[in-house]
N, C-alpha and C positions, 0 to 999 in steps of 0.2 A: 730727793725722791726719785727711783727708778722708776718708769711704768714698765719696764721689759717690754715696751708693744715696742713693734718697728711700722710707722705709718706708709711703709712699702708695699705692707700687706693692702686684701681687701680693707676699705675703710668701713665703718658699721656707718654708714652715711647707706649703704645697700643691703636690702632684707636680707636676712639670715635663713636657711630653710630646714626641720627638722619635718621628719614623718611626711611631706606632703606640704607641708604648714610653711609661708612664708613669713615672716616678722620683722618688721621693721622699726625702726629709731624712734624709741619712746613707747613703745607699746610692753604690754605687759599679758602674754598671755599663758594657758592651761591648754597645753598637747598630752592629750592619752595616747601611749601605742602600743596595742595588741600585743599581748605575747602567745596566749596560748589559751586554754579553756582546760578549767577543772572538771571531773569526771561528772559532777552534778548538768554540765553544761554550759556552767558562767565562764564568762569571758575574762580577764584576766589581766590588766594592762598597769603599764609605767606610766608615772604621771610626771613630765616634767615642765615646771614653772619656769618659763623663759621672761626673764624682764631686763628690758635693753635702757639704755642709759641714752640723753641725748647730743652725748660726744664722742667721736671715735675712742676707741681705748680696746684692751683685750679682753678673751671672753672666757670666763672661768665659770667650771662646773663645783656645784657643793656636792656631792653624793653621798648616799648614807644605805643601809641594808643591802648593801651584797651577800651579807650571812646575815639570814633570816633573823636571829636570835638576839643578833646585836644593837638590842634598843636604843641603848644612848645616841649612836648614832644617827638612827632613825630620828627621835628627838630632838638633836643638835641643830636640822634641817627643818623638820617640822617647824620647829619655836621662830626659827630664824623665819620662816614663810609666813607665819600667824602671828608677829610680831611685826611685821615688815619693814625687814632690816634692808629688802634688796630694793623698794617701791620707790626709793630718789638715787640712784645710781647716779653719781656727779659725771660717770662715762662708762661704757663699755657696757659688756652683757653679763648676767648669770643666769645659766642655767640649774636649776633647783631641782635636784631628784632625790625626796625624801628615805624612799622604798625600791630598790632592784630587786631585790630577791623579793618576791610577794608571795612565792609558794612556800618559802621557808618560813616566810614571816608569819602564816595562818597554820604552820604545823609546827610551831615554836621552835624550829630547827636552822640550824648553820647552812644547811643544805638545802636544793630543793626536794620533792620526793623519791627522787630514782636513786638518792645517796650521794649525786656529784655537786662538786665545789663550784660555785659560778665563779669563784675567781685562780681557778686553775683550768679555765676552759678559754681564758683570751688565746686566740683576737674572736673564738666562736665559729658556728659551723648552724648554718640557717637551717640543715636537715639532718641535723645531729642533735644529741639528749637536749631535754630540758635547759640542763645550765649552758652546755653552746649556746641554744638557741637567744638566750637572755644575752650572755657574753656579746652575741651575732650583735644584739640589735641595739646595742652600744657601742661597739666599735663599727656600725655601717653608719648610726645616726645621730650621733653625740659626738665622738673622737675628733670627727674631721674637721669641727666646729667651733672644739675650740682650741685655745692656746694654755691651759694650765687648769688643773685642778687639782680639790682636796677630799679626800677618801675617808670618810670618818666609823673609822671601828672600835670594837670594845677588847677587853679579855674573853676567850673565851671557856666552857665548860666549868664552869667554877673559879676563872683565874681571872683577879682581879689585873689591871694594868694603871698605875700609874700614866696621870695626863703625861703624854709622848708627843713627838713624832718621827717620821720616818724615814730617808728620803735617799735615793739613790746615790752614792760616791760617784766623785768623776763624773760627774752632770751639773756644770754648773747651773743652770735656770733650778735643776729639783733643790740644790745647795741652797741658794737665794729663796727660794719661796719658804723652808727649813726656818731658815733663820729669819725672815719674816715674822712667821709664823709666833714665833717666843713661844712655845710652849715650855714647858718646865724642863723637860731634858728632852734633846735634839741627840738622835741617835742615826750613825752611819750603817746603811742594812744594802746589802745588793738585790734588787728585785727576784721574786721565789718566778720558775721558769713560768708560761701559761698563766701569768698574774696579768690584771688592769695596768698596773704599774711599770710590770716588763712590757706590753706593748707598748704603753705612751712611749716609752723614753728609748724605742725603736723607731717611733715616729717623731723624735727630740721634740714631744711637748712633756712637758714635768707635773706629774702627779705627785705629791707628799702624801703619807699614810699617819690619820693621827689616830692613837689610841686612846683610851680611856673609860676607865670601869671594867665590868665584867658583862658576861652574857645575860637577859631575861630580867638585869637588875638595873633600874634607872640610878644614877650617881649625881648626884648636883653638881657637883664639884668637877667632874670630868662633864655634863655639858655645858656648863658657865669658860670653862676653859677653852671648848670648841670652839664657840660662838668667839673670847677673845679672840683669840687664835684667827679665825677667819676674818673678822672686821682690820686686824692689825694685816693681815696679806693683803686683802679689799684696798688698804690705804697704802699702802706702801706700791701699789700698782695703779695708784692714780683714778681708782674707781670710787670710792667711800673716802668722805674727806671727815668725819666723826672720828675723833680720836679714840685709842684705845690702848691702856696702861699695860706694862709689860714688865714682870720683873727679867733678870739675868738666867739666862736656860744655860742648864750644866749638858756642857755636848760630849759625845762620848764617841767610841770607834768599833769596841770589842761588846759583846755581850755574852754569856754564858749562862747554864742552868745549873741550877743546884737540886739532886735529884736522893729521892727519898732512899736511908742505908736500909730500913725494914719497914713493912706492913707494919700499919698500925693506925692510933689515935691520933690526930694531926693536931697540935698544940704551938702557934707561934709567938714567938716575943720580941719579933721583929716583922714589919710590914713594910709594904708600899713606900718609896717616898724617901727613906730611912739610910741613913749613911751609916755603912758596918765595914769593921776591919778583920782583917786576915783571923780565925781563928776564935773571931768571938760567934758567942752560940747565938743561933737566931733561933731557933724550936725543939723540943719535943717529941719524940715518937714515944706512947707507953699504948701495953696490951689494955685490952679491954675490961680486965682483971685486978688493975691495981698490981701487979706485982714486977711489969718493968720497966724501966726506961732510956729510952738513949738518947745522946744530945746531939744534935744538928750542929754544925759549925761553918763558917764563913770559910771558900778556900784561897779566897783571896780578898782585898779592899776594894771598897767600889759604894755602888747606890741600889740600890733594892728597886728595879722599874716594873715589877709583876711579882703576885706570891699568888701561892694556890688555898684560894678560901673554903676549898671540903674539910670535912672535920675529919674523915677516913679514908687514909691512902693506900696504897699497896708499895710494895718496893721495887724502887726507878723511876716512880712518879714526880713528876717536873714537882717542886716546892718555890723554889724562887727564883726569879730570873734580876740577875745581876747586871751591871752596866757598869764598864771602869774603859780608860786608857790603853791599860796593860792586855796585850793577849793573852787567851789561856794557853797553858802548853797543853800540847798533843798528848793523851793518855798512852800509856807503854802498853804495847800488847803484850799478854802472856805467851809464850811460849812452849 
C-alpha cells in the first residue's frame, strides 16, 4: 500500500486551520463559511466537516455540488457524513463539503444566479461575480490544505453518465488516485481551463473528477459506486483500513460524441454502460407523426460512458458519448 503522504510535510501531529478555526488530531468538527446573502437577506454559507484522524497521514477533500443540480453528488457526501464513514479515520484528515454551489442548489441550477459556472471561475476573484467569489473561497481555504481530492459530479441537463472517472494525463499522483479509485471506466481527460481540477494540478495536488447519473435525478447505482470508489482511495492512502471490493475498470484515452443527424423523437436501444461496435444502430430519430424514421449508428467501437435521456432532440444534439482507445479522426472541412 502507498500512502502517497511524504512525512517531510507538516505532520497532523499540528492543528490544521480552515476559516479562522483551528483543528487538531482527533477532533471532528462543523466550519460554516460565509459566502454571501441572498436577496431576502439570509446569509448563505459552505459547511465543511473536518474530521482528523489520530495518525499522521494526508488530507483529502470529498466535495460534492459545484453545479447546483448535481444531486448525486451532493448525496454521495451527505450519506458518507450521516453514515459516518469518515468518524474512525485510522490517520489523516477529511475534509467533507457536501454543497458548493448553494445558490445553484436552491434555484435547481448548474449555475449560480448571475448565469456563471463556479467551476470555470478557479482559482476565483474575492470581488468578482458570485461564482469567483465561491471559486475565491476554496482555493484561499480548502486548496492549501490539503494534499488530494475527489470532485463528485453527475451528467448533466438530461444526460445520463455512466459511474466514471476522470483524471488528468501526465500527472502521476491524479493517475494513482484514478486507479485507486476502480470506478468502472477510468478515463484520460486534460483539465477544462478555469476548472477546480486545472488549479489543483497547478499546484501538483491531484483532484480526480467522478461522474455518475444525471442532473436533479438521484441514481443508486452511481452513489453506491461513489461511496466505493472513495473508501477504496481512503484505503489505498493509508487512511480507512475497511475494505472495499473492486471489479476491473475498462480505462480508456479518447472520448467522442455522437451527435443527433435530424430533430426529432429520441428513441435509444442502446445506453449507458453498453459495449457497441463500428456501425451498429444504437437509436432512433422518427417525426412526431408516425411517418419517418432514421437510424443512429455507432461510428466507431467503443463503450457507451453517457447518453442523452430527453425524449426530444433537435439536430447536433450530443446523443451519446462514447469512450474507446482509438482516436477519432479529424472531420474534413468542406470547402
Amino acid at each position: 500500500m502507498n500512502t502517497g503522504y511524504s512525512r517531510t510535510k507538516a505532520t497532523q501531529s499540528k492543528p490544521i486551520k480552515i476559516y479562522n478555526t483551528l483543528i487538531e488530531a482527533g477532533q471532528n468538527v462543523v466550519i460554516k463559511i460565509p459566502v454571501g446573502r441572498i436577496p431576502s437577506g439570509n446569509i448563505i454559507s459552505i459547511r465543511a466537516h473536518v474530521y482528523r484522524g489520530p495518525r499522521v497521514g494526508p488530507c483529502m477533500v470529498a466535495l460534492g455540488g459545484v453545479h447546483g443540480d448535481e444531486v448525486n453528488g451532493v448525496e454521495i457526501v451527505r450519506r458518507s457524513v450521516e453514515q459516518g464513514i469518515f468518524t474512525h479515520l485510522h490517520a489523516g484528515t477529511v475534509i467533507a463539503i457536501p454543497l458548493l454551489n448553494v445558490y445553484g442548489f436552491i434555484n435547481f441550477s448548474r449555475d449560480v444566479p448571475d448565469g456563471k459556472d463556479v467551476n470555470r471561475r478557479f482559482p476565483g476573484n474575492a470581488t468578482g461575480s458570485l461564482a469567483s467569489r465561491v471559486a475565491r473561497i476554496f482555493t484561499r481555504e480548502i486548496l492549501p490544505v490539503i494534499d488530494f481530492g475527489i470532485d463528485f459530479h453527475t451528467g448533466g441537463r438530461g444526460h445520463y453518465n455512466y459511474p466514471q472517472v476522470r483524471f488528468t494525463p501526465d500527472h502521476l499522483p491524479s493517475a494513482e488516485l484514478a486507479k485507486a479509485f476502480g470506478a468502472p471506466f477510468t478515463i484520460e481527460g486534460k483539465p477544462v481551463k478555469s476548472s477546480l481540477r486545472r488549479t489543483a494540478v497547478d499546484l501538483n495536488k491531484a483532484i480526480i473528477v467522478y461522474e455518475g447519473g444525471e442532473n436533479l435525478r438521484f441514481d443508486e447505482f452511481s452513489i453506491q459506486q461513489g461511496i466505493l470508489g472513495m473508501k477504496r482511495v481512503m484505503q489505498y492512502k493509508g487512511m480507512f483500513t475497511e475494505a472495499a471490493p473492486a471489479e476491473a475498470s475498462k480505462y480508456f484515452e479518447h472520448t467522442s460524441w455522437l451527435r443527433s443527424p435530424r430533430s426529432g423523437m429520441f428513441h435509444w436501444v442502446k445506453c449507458s454502460g453498453e459495449q457497441v461496435k463500428k456501425d451498429e444502430i444504437l437509436a432512433f430519430i422518427t417525426d412526431p407523426f408516425g411517418e419517418e424514421r432514421t437510424q443512429v449508428k455507432a461510428k466507431h467501437s467503443g463503450f457507451i460512458i453517457g447518453h442523452n435521456n430527453t425524449p426530444v432532440v433537435s439536430q447536433g444534439d450530443a446523443l451519446f458519448h462514447i469512450a474507446s482507445n482509438q482516436k477519432p479522426r479529424p472531420k474534413k472541412r468542406k470547402l
